[in-house]
C-alpha positions as CSV (number, residue, x, y, z in Angstrom):
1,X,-41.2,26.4,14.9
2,X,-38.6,27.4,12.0
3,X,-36.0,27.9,14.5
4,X,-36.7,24.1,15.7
5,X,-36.7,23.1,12.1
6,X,-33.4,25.0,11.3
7,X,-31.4,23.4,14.2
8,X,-33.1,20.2,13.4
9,X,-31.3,20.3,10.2
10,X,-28.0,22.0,11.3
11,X,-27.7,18.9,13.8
12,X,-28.7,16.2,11.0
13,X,-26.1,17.8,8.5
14,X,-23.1,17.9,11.4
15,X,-23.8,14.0,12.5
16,X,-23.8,12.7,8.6
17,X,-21.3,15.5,7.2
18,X,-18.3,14.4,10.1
19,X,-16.9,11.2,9.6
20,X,-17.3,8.6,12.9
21,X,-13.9,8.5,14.8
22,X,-13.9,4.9,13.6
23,X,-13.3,5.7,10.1
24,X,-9.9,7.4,8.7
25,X,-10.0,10.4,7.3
26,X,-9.4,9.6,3.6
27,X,-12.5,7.2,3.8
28,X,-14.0,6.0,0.6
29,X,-16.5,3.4,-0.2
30,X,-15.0,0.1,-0.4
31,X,-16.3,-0.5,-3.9
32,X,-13.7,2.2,-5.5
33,X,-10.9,1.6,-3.1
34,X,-9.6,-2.0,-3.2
35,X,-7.5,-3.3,-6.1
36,X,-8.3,-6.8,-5.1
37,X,-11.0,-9.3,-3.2
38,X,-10.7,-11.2,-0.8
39,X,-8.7,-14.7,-1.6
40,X,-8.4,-13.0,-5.4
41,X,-5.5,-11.8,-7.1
42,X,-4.0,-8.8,-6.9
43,X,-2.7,-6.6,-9.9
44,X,-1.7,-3.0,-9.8
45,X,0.6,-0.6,-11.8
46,X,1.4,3.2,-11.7
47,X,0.9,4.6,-15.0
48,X,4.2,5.6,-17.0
49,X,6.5,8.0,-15.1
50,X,5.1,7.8,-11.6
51,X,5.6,5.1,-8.9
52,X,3.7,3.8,-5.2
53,X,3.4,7.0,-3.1
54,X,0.7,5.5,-0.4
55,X,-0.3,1.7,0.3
56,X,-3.4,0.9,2.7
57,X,-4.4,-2.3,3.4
58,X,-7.0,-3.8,5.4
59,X,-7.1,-7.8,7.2
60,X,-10.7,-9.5,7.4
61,X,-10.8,-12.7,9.8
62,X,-13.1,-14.6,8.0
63,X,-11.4,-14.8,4.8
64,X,-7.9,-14.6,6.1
65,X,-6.5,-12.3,4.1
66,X,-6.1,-8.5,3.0
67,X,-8.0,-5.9,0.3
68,X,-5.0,-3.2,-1.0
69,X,-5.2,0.3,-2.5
70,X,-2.2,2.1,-3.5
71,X,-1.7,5.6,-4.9
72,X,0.8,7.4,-7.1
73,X,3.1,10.5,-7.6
74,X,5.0,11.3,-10.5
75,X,9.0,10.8,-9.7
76,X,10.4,10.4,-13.6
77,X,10.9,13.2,-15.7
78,X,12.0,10.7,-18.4
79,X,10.7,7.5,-19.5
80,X,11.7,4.8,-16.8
81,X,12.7,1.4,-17.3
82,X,10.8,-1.1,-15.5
83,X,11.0,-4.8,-15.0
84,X,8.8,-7.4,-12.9
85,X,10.9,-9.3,-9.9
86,X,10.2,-12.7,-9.6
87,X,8.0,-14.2,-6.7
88,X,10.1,-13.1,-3.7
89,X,8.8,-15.6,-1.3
90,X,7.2,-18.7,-0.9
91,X,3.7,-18.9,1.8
92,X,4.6,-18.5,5.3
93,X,7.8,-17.3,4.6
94,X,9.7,-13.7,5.4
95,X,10.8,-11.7,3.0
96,X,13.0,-8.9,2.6
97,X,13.1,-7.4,-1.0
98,X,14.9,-4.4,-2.7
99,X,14.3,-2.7,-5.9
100,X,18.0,-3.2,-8.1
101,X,19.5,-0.4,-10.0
102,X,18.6,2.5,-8.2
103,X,15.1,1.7,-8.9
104,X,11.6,2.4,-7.1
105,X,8.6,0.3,-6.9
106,X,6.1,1.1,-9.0
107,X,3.4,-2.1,-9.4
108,X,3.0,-5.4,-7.1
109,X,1.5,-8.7,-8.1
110,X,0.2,-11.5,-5.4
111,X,-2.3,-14.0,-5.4
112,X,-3.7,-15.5,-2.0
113,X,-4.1,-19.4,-1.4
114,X,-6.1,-20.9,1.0
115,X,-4.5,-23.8,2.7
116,X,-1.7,-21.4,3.6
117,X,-3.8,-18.4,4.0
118,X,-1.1,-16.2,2.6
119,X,0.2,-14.8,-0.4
120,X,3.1,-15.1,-2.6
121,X,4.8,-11.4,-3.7
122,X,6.5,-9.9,-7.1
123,X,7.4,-6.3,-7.6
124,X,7.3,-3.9,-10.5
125,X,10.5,-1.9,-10.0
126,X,11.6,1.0,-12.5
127,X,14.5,3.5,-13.1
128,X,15.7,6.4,-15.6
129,X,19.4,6.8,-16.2
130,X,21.2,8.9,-14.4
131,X,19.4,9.1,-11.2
132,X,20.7,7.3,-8.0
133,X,18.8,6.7,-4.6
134,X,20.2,8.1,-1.6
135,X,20.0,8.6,2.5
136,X,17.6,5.2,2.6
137,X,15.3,4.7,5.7
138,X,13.4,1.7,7.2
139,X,10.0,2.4,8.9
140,X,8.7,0.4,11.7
141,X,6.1,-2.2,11.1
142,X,3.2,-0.4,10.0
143,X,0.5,-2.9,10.8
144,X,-0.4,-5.0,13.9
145,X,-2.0,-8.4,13.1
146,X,-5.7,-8.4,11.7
147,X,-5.2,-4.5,12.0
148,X,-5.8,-1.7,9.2
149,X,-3.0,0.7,8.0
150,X,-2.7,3.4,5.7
151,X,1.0,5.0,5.1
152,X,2.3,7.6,2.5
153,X,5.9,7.5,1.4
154,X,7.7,10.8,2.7
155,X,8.0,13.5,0.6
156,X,11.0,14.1,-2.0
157,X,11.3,10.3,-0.9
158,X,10.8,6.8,-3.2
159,X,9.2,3.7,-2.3
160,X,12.4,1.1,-2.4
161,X,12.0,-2.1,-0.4
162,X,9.3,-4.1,1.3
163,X,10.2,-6.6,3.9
164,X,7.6,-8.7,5.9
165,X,6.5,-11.9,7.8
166,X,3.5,-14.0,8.4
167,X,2.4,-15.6,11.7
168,X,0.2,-19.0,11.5
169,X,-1.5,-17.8,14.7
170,X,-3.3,-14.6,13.0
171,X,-3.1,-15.6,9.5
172,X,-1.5,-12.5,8.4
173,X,1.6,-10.5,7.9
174,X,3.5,-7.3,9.1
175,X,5.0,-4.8,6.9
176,X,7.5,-2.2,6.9
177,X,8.9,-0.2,4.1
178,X,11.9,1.4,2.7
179,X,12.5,4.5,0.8
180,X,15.2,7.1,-0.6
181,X,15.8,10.3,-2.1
182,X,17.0,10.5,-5.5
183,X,19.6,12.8,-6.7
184,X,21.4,12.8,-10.5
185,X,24.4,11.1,-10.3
């Protein structure tokens, strides 16, 4: 009977200690991880001295629209200096946008209309002196339509450019990224 009741409990604590194949591996509740809701705005800056290291993003149908985390990593050993683009886009509309001066993205800004079912973009790029971006690399898209994605930025490498484009059909958009290495010039 206590052998029963000890494999009992070994199987219960392997089935709720694994994650389910459906859910990646840096899982957290959904409560702590997005920075925005549904249809809601969307605000979010790296603290002083560190820029976007990993972006995830998932689409829901109903609402038409995406939830975002982001994570970052320290990549200024001296205070940056950081400015806010203007909206790169309009709704519906591609949009290919780079960082100037050598600089890395390091907060974002949207907010999500209905009618359109898309959002407009601005970008909180930052740089120290002296440093310079080098060897720059486009992924692929990361997403498919209505789809989940998670990516982290390489490492020794800097988030630099976003581009992407929205389809009317899905109600959604596709991304891929830029990044760098930096180097003291």
């Amino acid at each position: 009977m206590r052998t029963l009741g000890l494999l009992l409990l070994l199987v219960i604590a392997g089935i709720h200690g694994q994650p389910s194949a459906e859910t990646p591996d840096d899982f957290r509740l959904p409560e702590n991880r997005w920075v925005n809701d549904f249809d809601g705005e969307l605000s979010f800056t790296c603290p002083t001295f560190e820029t976007i290291n990993t972006i995830i993003s998932q689409h829901n149908n109903h609402h038409e629209d995406r939830q975002w985390d982001f994570l970052c990593r320290t990549s200024f050993s001296q205070q940056p200096f950081c400015t806010w683009s203007n909206y790169v886009n309009n709704f519906d509309e591609e949009f290919t946008f780079t960082c100037p001066f050598n600089s890395i993205i390091s907060g974002v800004k949207s907010y999500h209309q209905n009618h359109e079912e898309d959002r407009r973009w601005r970008f909180y790029c930052c740089h120290a002196e002296n440093v310079c971006l080098q060897n720059s690399v486009w992924t692929n898209y990361m997403n498919i339509f209505d789809g989940y994605f998670s990516w982290q930025v390489p490492d020794s490498s800097y988030l630099v450019s976003v581009s992407s484009y929205h389809d009317n059909h899905y109600e959604d958009r596709r991304w891929k990224y830029q990044y760098c290495g930096q180097q003291e010039c």
